[in-house]
ROSE-4610 file (N, C-alpha, C; in Angstrom, 1 decimal, always signed):
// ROSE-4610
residu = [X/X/X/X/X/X/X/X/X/X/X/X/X/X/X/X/X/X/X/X/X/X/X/X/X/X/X/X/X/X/X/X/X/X/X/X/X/X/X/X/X/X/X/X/X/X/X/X/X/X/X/X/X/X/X/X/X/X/X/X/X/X/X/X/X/X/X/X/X/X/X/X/X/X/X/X/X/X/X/X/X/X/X/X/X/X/X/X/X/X/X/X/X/X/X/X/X/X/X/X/X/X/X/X/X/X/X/X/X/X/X/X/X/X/X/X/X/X/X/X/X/X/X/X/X/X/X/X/X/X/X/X/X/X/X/X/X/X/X/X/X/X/X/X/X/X/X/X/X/X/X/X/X/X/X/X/X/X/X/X/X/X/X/X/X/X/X/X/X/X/X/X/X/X/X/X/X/X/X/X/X/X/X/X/X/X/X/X/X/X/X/X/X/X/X/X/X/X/X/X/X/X/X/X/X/X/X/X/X/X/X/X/X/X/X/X/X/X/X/X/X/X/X/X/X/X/X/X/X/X/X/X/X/X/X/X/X/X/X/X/X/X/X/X/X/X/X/X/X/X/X/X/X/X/X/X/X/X/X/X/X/X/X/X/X/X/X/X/X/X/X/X/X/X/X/X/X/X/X/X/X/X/X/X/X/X/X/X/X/X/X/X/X/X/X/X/X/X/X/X/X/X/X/X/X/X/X/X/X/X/X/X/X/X/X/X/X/X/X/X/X/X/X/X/X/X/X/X/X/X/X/X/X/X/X/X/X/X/X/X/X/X/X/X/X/X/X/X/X/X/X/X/X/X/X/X/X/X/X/X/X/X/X/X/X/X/X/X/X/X/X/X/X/X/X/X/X/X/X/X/X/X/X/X/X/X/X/X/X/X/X/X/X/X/X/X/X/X/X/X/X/X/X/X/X/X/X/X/X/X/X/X/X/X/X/X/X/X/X/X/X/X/X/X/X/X/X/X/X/X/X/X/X/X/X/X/X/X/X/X/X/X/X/X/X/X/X/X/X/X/X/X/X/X/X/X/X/X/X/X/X/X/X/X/X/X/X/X/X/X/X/X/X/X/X/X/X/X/X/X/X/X/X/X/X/X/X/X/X/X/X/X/X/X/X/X/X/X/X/X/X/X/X/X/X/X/X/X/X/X/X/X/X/X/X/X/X/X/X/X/X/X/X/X/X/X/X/X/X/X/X/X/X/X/X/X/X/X/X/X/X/X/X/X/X/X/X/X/X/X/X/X/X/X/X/X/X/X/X/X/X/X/X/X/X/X/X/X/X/X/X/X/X/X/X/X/X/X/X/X/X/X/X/X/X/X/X/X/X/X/X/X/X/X/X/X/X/X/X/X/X/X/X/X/X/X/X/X/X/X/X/X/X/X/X/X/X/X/X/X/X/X/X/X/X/X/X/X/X/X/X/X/X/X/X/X/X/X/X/X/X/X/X/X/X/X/X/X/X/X/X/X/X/X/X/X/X/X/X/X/X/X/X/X/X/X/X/X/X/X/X/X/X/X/X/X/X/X/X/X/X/X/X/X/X/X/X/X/X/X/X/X/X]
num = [1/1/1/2/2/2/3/3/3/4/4/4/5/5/5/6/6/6/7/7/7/8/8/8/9/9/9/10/10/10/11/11/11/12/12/12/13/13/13/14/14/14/15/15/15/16/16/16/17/17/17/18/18/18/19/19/19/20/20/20/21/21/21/22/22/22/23/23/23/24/24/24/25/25/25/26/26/26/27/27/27/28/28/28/29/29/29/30/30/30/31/31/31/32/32/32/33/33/33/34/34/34/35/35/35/36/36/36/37/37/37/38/38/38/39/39/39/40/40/40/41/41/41/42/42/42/43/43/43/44/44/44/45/45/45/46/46/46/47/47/47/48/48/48/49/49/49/50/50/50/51/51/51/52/52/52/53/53/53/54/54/54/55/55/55/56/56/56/57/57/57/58/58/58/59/59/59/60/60/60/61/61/61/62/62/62/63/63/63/64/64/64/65/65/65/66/66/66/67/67/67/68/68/68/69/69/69/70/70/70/71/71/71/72/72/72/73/73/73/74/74/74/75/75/75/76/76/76/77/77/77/78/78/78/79/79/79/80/80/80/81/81/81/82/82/82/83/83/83/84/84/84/85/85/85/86/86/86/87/87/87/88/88/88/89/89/89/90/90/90/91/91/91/92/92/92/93/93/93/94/94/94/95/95/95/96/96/96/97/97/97/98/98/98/99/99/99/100/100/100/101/101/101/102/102/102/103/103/103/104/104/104/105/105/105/106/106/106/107/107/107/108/108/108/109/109/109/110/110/110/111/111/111/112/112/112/113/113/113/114/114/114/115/115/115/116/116/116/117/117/117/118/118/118/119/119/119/120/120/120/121/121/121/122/122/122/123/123/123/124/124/124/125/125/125/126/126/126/127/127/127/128/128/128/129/129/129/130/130/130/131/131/131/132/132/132/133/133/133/134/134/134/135/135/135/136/136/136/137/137/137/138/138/138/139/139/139/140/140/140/141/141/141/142/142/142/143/143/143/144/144/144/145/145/145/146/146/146/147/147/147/148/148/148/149/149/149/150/150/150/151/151/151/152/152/152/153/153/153/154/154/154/155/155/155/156/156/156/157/157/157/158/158/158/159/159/159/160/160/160/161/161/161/162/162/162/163/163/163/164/164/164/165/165/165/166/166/166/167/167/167/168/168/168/169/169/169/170/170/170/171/171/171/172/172/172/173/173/173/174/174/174/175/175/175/176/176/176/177/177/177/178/178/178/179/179/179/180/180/180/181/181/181/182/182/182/183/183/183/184/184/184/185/185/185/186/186/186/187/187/187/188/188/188/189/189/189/190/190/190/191/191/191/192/192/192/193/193/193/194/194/194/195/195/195/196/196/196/197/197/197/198/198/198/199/199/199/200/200/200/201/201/201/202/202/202/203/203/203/204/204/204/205/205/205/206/206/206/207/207/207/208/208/208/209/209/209/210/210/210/211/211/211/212/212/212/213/213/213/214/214/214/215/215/215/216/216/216/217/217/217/218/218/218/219/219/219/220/220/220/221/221/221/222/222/222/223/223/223/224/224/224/225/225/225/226/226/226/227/227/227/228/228/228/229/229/229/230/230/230/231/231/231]
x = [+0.8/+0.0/+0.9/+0.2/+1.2/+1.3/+2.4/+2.3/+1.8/+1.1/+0.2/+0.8/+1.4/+1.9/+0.9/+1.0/-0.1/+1.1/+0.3/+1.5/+0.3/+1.2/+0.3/+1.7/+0.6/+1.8/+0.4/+0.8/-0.3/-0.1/+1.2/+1.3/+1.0/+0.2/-0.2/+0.7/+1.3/+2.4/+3.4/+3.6/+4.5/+3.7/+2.4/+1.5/+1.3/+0.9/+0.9/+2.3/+3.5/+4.8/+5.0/+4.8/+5.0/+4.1/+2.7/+2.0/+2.5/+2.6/+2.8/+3.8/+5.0/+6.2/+5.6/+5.8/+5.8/+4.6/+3.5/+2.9/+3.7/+4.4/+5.0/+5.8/+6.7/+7.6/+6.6/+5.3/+4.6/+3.5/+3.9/+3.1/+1.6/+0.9/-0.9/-0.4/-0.7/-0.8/-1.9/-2.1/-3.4/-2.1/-2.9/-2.3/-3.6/-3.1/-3.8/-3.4/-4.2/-3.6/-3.1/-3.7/-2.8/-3.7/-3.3/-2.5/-4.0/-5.2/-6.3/-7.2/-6.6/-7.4/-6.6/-5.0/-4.3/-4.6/-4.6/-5.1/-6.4/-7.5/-8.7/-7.9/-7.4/-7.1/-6.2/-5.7/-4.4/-5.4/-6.1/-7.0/-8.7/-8.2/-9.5/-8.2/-7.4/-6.4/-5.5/-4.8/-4.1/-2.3/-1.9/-0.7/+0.0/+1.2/+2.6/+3.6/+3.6/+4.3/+3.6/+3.8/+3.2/+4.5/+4.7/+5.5/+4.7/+5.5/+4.5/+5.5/+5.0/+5.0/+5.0/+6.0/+5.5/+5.4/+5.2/+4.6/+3.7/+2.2/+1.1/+0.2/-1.3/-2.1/-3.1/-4.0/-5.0/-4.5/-3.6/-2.6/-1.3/-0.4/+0.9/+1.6/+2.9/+3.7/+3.7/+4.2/+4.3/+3.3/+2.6/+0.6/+0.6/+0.0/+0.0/+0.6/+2.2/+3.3/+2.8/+2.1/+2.0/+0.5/-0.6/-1.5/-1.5/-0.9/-0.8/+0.1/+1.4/+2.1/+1.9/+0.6/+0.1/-0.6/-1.1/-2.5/-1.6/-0.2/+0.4/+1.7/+2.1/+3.6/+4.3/+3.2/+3.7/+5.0/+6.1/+6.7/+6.9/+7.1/+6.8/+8.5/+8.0/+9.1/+8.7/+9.6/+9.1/+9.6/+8.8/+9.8/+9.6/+10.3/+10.9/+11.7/+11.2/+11.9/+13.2/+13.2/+14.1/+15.7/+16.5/+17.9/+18.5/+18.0/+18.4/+18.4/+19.0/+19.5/+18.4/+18.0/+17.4/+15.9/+15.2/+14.0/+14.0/+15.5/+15.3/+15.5/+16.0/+15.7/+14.3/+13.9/+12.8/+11.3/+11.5/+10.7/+11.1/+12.4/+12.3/+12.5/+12.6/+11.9/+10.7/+9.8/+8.5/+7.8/+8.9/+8.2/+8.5/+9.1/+9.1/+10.3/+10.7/+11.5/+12.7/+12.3/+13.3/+13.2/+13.8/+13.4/+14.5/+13.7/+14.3/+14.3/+15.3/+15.1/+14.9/+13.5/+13.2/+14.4/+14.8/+14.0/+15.1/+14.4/+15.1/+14.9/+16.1/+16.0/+14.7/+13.8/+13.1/+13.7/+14.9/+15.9/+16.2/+16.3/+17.3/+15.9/+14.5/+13.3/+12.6/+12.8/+12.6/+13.3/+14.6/+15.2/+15.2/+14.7/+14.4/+13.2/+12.2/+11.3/+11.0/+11.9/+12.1/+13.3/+13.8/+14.5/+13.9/+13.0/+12.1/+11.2/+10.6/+9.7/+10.4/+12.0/+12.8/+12.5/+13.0/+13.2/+12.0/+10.9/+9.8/+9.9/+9.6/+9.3/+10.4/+11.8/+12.8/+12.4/+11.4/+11.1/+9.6/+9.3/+8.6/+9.5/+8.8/+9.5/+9.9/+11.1/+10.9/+11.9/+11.2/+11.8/+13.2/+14.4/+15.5/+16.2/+15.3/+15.8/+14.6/+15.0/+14.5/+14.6/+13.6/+13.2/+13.0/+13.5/+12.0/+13.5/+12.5/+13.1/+14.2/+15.5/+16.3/+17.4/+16.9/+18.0/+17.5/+18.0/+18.1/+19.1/+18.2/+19.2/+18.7/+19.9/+20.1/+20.2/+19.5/+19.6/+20.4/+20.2/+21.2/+22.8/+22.7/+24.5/+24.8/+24.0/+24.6/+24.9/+24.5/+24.7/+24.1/+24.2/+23.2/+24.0/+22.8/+23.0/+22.2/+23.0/+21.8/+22.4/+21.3/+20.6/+22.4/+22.1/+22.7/+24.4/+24.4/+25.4/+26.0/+26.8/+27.5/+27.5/+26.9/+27.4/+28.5/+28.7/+29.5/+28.8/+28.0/+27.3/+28.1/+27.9/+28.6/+27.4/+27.6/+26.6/+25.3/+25.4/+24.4/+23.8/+24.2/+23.4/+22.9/+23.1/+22.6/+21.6/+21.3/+20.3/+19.1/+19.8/+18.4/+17.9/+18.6/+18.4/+17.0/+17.3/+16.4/+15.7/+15.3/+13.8/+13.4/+13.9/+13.1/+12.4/+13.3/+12.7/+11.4/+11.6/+10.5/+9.4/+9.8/+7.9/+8.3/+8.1/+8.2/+6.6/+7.0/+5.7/+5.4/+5.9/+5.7/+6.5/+6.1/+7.2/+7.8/+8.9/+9.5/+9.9/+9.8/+10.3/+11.8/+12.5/+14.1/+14.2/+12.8/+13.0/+12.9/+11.7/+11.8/+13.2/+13.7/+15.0/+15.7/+16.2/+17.2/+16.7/+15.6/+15.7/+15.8/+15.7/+16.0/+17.5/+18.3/+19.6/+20.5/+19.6/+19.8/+20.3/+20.0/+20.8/+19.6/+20.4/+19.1/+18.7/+17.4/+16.6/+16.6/+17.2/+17.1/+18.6/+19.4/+20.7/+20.6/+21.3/+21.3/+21.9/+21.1/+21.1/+21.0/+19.9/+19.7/+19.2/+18.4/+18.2/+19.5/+20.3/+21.2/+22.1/+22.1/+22.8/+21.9/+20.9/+19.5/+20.2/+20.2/+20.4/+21.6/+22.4/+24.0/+23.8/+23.5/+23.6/+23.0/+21.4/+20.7/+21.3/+22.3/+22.7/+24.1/+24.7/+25.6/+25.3/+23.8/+23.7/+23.0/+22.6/+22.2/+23.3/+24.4/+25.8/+25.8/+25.6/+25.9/+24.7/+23.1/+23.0/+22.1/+21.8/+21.4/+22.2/+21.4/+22.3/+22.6/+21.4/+22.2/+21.4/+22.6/+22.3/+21.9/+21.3/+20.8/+19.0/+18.6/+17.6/+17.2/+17.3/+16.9/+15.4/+15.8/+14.7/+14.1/+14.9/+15.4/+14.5/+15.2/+15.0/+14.4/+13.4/+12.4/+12.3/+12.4/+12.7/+11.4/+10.3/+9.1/+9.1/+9.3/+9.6/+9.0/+9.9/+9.1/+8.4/+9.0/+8.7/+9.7/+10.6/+11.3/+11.7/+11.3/+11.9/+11.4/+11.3/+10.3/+11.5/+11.1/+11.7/+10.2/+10.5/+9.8/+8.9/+7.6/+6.7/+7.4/+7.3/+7.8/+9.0/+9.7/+11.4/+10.3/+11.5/+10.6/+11.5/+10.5/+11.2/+11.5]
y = [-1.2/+0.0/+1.2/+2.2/+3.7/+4.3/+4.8/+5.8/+6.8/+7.3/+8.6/+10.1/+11.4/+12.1/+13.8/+14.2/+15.3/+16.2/+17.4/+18.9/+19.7/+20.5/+22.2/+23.0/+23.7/+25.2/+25.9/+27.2/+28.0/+28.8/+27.9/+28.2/+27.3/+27.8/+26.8/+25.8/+26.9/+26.5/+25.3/+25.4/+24.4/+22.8/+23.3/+21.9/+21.4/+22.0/+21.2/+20.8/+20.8/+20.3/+19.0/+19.4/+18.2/+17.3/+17.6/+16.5/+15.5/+16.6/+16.0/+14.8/+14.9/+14.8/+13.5/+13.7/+12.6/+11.2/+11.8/+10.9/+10.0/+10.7/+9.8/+9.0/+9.4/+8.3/+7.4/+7.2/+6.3/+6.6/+7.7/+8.1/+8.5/+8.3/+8.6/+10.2/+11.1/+12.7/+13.6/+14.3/+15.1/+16.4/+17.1/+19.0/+19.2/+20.9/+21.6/+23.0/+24.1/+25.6/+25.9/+25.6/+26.0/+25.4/+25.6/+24.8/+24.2/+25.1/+24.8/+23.2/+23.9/+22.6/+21.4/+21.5/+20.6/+20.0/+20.3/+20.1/+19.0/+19.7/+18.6/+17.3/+17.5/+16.4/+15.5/+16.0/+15.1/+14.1/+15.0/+14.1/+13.2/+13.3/+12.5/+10.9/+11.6/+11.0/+10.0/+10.5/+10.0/+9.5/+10.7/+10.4/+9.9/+9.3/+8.5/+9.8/+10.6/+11.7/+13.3/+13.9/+15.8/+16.6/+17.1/+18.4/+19.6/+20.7/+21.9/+22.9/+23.8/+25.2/+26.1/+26.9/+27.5/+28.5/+29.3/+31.2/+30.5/+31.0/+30.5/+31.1/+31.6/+32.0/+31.2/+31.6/+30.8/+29.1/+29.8/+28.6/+28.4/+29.1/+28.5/+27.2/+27.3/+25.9/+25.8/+27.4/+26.7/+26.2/+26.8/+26.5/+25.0/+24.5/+23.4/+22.3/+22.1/+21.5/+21.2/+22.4/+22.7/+21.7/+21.9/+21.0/+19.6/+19.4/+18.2/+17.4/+17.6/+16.4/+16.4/+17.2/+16.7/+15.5/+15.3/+14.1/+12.8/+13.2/+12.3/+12.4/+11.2/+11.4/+10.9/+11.6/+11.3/+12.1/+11.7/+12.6/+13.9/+14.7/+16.3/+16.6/+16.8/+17.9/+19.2/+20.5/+21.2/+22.0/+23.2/+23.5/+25.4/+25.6/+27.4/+27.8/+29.5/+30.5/+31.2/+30.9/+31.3/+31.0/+31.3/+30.3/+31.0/+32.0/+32.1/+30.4/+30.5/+29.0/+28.8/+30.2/+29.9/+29.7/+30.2/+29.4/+28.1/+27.9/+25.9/+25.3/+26.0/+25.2/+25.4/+26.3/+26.6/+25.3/+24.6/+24.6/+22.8/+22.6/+21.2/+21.4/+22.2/+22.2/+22.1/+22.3/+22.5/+21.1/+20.5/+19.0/+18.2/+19.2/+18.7/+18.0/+16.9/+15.6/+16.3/+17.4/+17.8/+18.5/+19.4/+20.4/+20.6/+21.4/+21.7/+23.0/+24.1/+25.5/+25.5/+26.5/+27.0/+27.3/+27.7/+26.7/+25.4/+24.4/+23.0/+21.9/+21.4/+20.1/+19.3/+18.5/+17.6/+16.5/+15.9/+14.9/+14.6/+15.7/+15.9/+15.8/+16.5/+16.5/+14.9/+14.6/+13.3/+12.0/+12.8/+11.1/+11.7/+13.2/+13.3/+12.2/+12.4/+11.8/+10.1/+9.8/+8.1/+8.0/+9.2/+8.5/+8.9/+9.9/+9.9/+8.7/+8.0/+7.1/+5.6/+6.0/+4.6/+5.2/+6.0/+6.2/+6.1/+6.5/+5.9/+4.8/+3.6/+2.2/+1.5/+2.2/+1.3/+2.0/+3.0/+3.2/+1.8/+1.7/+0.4/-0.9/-1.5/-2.4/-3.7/-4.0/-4.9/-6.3/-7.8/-8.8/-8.8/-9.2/-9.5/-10.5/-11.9/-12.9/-12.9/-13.1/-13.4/-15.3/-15.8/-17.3/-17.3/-17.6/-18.5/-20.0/-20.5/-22.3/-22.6/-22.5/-22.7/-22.1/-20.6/-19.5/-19.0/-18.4/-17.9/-16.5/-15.4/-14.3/-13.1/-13.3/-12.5/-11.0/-9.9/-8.4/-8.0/-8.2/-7.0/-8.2/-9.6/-9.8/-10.2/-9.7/-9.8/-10.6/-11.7/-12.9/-13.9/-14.8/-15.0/-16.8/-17.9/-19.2/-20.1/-20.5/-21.4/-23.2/-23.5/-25.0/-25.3/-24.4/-24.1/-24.0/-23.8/-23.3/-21.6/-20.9/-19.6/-19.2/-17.7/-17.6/-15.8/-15.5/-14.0/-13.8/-12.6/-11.4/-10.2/-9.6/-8.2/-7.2/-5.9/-5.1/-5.2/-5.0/-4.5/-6.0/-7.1/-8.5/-8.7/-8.1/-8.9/-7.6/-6.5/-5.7/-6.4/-6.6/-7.2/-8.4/-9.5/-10.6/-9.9/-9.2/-9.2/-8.4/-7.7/-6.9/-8.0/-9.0/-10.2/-10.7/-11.5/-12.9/-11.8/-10.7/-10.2/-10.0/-10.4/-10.6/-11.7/-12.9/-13.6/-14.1/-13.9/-14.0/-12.4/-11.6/-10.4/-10.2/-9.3/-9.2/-7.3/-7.3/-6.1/-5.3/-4.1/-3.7/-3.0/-3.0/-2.6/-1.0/-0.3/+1.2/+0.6/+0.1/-0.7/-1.4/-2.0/-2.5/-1.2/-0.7/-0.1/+1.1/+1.4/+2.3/+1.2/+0.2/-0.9/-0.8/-0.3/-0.1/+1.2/+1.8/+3.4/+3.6/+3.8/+4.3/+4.7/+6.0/+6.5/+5.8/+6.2/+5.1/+6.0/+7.1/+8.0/+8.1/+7.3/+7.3/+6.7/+7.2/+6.3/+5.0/+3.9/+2.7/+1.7/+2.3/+1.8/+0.1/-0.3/-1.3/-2.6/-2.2/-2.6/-2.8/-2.3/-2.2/-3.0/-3.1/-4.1/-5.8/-5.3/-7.0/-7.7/-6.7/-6.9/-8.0/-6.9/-7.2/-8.9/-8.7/-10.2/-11.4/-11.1/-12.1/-12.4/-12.1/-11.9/-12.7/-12.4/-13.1/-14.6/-14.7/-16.3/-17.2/-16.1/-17.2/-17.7/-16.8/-17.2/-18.1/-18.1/-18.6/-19.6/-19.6/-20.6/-22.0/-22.9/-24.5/-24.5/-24.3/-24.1/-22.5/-21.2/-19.9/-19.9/-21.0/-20.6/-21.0/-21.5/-22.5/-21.9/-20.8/-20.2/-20.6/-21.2/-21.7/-20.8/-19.7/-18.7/-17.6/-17.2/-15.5/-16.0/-15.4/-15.3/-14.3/-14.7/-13.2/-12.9/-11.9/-11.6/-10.3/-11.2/-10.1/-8.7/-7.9/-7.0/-6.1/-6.4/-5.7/-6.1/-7.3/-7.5/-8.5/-8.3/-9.8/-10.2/-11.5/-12.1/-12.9/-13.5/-14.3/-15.4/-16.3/-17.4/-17.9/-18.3/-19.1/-19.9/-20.9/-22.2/-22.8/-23.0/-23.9/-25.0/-24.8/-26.0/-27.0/-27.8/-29.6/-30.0]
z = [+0.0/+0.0/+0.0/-1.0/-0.9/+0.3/+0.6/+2.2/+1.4/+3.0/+2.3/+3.0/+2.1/+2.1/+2.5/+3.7/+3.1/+2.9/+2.0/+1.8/+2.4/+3.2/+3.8/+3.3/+2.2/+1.9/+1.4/+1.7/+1.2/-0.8/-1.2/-2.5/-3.4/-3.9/-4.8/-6.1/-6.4/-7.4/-6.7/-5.5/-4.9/-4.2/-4.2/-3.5/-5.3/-6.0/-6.9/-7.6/-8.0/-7.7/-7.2/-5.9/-4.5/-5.4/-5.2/-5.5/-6.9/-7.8/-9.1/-8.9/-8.7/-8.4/-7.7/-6.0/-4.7/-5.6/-6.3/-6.8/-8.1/-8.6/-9.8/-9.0/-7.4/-7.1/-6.3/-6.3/-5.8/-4.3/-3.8/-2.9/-2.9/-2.0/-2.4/-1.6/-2.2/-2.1/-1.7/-0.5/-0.7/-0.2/-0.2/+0.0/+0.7/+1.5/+1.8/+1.6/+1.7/+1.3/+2.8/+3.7/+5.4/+6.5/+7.7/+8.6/+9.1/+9.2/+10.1/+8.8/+7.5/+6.9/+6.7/+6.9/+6.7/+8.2/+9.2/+10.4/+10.6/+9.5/+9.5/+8.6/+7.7/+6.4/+7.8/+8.1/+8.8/+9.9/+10.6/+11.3/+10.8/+9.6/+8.8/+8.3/+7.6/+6.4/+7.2/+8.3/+9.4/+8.0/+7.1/+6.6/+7.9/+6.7/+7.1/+7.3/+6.8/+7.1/+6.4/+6.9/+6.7/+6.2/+4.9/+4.7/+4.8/+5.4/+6.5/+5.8/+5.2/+5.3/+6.4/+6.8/+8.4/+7.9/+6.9/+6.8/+6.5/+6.9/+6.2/+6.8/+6.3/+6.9/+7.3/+8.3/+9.1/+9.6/+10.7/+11.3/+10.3/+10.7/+10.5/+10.8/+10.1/+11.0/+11.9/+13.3/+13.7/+15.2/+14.8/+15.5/+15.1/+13.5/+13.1/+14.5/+14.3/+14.8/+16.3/+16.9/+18.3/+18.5/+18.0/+17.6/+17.5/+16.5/+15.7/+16.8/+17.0/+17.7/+19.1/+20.0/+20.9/+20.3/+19.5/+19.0/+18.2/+18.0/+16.8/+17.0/+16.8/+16.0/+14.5/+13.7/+12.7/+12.1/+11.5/+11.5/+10.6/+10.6/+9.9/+9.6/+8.2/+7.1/+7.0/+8.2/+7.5/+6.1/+5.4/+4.4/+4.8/+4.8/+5.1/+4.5/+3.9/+3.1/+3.9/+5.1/+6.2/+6.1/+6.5/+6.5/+7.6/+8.4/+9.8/+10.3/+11.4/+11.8/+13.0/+13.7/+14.8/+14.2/+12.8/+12.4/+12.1/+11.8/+11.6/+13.1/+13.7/+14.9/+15.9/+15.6/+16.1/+15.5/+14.5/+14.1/+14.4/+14.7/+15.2/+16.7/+17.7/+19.2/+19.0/+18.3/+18.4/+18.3/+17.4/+17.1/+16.0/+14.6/+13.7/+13.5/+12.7/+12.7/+11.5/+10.6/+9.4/+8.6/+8.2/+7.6/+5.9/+4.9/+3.7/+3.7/+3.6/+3.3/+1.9/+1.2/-0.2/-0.7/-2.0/-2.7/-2.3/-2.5/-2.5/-4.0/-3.7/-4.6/-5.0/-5.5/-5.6/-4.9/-5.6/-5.0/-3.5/-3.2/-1.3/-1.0/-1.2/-0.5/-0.5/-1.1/-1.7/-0.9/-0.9/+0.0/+1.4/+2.0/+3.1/+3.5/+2.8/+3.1/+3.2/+2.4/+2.8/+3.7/+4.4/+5.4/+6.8/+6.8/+7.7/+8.3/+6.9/+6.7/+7.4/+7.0/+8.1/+8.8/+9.7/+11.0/+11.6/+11.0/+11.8/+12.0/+11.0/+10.9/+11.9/+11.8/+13.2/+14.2/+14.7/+15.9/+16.7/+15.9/+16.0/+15.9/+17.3/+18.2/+17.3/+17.1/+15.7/+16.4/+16.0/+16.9/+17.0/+17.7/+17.7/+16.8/+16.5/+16.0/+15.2/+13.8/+12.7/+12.4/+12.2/+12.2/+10.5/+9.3/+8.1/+7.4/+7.7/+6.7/+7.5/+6.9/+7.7/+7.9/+7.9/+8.6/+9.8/+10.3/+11.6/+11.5/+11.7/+11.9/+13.1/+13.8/+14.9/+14.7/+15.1/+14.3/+15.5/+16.6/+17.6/+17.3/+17.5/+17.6/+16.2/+15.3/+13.8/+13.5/+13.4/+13.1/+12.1/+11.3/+10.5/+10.5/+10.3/+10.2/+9.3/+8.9/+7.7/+7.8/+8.3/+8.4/+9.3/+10.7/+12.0/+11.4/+10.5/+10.1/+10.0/+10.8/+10.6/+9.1/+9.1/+7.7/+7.9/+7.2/+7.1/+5.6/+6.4/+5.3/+5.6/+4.5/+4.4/+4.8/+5.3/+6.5/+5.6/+3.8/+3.0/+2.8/+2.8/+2.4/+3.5/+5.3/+6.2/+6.2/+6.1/+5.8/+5.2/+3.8/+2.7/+3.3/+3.7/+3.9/+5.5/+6.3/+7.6/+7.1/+5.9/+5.4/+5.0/+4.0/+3.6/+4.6/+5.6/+6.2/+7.1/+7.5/+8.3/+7.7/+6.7/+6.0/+5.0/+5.0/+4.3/+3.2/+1.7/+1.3/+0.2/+1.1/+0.5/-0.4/-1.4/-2.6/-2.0/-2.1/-1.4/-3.4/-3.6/-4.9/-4.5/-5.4/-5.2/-4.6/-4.9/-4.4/-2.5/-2.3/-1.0/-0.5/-1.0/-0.6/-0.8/-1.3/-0.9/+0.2/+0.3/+1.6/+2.8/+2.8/+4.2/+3.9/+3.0/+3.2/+3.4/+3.9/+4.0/+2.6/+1.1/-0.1/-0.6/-1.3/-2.2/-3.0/-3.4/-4.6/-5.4/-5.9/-7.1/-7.5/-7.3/-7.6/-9.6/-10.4/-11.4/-11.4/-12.2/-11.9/-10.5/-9.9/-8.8/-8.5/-9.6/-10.0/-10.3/-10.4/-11.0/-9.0/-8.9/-6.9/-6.4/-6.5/-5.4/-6.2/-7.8/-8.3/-7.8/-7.5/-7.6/-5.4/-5.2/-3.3/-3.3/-4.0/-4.4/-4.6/-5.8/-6.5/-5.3/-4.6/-3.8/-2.4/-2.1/-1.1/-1.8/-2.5/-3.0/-3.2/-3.3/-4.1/-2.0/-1.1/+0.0/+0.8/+0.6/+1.7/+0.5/-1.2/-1.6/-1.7/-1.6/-2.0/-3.4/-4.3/-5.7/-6.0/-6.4/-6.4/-7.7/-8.3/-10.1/-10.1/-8.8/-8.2/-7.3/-6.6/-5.4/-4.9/-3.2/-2.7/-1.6/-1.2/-0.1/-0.9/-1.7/-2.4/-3.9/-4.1/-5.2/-6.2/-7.1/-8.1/-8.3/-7.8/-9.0/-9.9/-11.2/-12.3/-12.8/-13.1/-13.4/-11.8/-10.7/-9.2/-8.6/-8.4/-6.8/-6.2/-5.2/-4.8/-3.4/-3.0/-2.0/-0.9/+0.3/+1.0/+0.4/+0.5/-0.3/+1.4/+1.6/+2.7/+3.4/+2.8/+2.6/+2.0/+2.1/+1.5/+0.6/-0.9/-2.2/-1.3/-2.0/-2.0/-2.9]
């Protein structure tokens, strides 16, 4: 399912941008013109994350901020025409998780926001020991064993390998994988880095890496930890 993004700016020319834009990279998008109706949308919509405008009329940022993360903690981008240092700090005491000064990149706003989106998701409580077929991987003593065997993953294979097995079944897309590896997904040839890490760990934890019983290719999206081990 898309995360869902709201925009509060009271310029129109820039909510429609964001929207345009965050929806081509896959995000479900609503806007608002300022703070009192982004205020209702947020508590109807319940987004995964809020980019906030703090000059705005009828509730500003930083009213919104003051609002909003008594009721939530979703996390907030804000974006300001400011580059005094004390309005960017002002606006993350208040509450907000990160900020872009105008004008900004598409790109940098963009991998702000999927790295916001980790940092939430590792703030939720996530098991220690990963269990599927017959690996076993330890996330706090880093460790990984296959059919009670030790293995040595390199930091980026034992990453991919523990977004897999924690959802086994699900097909994960390489833009997904690589934010489980802290790397941008708008780098050129990104697709080409997800295949490369893949094929790297199959040479390590498949029996035969041309046969994969572990890691599932589904084409044309990504890649799965498999249910069940074939027979």
């Amino acid at each position: 399912m898309a995360k869902k993004i709201l925009v509060v700016d009271d310029n129109p020319d820039i909510r429609t941008m964001l929207k345009e834009y965050l929806s081509g990279e896959g995000f479900d998008v609503s806007t608002a013109p300022n703070g009192q109706k982004g205020l209702f949308i947020a508590r109807e919509e319940k987004p995964d994350i809020i980019i906030l405008d703090m000059m705005m009329p009828e509730m500003g940022g930083q009213e919104f901020i003051r609002v909003y993360t008594a009721e939530s903690d979703t996390p907030i981008l804000v974006l300001t025409a400011k580059v005094e240092e004390t309005d960017k700090v002002l606006g993350l005491e208040l509450g907000a998780d990160d900020y872009v000064t105008k004008p900004f990149s598409m790109r940098e706003l963009t991998a702000r926001v999927h790295a916001l989106l980790r940092r939430a998701v590792k703030g939720v409580q996530e098991p220690e020991i990963l269990r599927a077929a017959d690996i076993t991987l330890d996330i706090k003593g880093h460790f990984v064993e296959v059919s009670d065997q030790p293995l040595e993953l390199t930091p980026s294979e034992f990453q991919l390998l523990a977004a897999l097995m924690a959802a086994p079944g699900r097909t994960f897309s390489r833009t997904e994988l690589l934010d489980s590896l802290g790397e941008s997904a708008f780098l050129e040839g990104y697709e080409r880095t997800v295949d490369v890490h893949i094929h790297n760990l199959r040479d390590k934890i498949e029996p035969d890496p041309s046969d994969p019983i572990y890691i599932e290719t589904v084409y044309g999206t990504g890649y799965r930890f498999a249910r069940e081990r074939k027979k």
